[in-house]
C-alpha positions in Angstrom: 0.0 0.0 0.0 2.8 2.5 0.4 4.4 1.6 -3.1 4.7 5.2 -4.9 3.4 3.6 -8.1 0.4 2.5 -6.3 0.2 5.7 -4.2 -0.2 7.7 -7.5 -3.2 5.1 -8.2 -5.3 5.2 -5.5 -4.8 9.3 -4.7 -6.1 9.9 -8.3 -9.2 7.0 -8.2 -9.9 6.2 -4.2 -8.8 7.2 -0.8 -6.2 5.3 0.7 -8.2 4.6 3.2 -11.3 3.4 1.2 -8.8 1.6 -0.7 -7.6 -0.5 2.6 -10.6 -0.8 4.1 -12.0 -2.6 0.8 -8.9 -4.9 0.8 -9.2 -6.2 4.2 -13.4 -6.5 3.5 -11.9 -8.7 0.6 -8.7 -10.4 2.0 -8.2 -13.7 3.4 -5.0 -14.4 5.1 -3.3 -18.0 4.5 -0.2 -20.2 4.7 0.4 -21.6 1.6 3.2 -23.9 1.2 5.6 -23.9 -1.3 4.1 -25.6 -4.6 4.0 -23.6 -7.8 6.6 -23.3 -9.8 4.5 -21.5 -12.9 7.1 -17.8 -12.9 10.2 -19.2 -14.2 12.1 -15.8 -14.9 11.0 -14.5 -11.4 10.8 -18.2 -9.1 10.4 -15.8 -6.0 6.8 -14.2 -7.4 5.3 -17.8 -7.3 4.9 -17.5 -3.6 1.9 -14.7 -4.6 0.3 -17.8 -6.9 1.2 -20.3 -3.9 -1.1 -18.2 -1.5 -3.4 -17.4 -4.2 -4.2 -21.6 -4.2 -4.2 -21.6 -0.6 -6.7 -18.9 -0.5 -8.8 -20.1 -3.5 -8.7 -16.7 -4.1 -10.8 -15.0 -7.2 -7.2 -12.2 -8.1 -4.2 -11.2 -7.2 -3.4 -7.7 -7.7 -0.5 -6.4 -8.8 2.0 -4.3 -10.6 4.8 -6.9 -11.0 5.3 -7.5 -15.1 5.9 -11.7 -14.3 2.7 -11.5 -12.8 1.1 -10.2 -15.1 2.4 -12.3 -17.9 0.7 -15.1 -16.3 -2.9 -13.2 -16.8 -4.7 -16.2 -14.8 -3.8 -19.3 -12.6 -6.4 -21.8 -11.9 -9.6 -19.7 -11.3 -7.8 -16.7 -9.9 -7.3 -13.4 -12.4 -4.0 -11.6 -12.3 -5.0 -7.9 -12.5 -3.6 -4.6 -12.3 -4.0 -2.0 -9.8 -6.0 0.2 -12.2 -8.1 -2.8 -13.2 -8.9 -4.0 -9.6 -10.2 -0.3 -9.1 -12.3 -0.6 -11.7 -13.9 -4.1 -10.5 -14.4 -3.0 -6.8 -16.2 0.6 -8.0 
């Protein structure tokens, strides 16, 4: 949440604190073990799709170009910041 890039998001579509406040409404928190081995430029972004299983969780959001690449694991979407705005609105 305190990324710059993601900063410049929210201040110009949602408050930060609307923007929190609908992420924890949202959020589940999990231990996921160590599985997925989908990111092969990037191994270390897999743990995001690792937690993503645990949590049977409908997206990720993020900002992180190997992420994104992957578009969607399983059921779970990948999406941008901007795009995740947009669905919760």
């Amino acid at each position: 949440m305190a990324y710059p890039k993601l900063e410049k998001i929210y201040r110009q579509e949602l408050r930060r604190e609307d923007l929190v406040a609908q992420v924890l409404k949202n959020a589940k928190f999990v231990k996921a073990p160590s599985k997925v081995q989908i990111i092969q430029e990037h191994p270390a972004d897999n743990k995001f799709l690792d937690c993503a299983l645990a949590a049977d969780a409908d997206c990720v959001v993020s900002g992180d170009k190997h992420l994104l690449k992957v578009v969607s694991f399983k059921k779970t979407k990948i999406l941008t910041v901007s795009d995740f705005l947009k669905s919760i609105q």
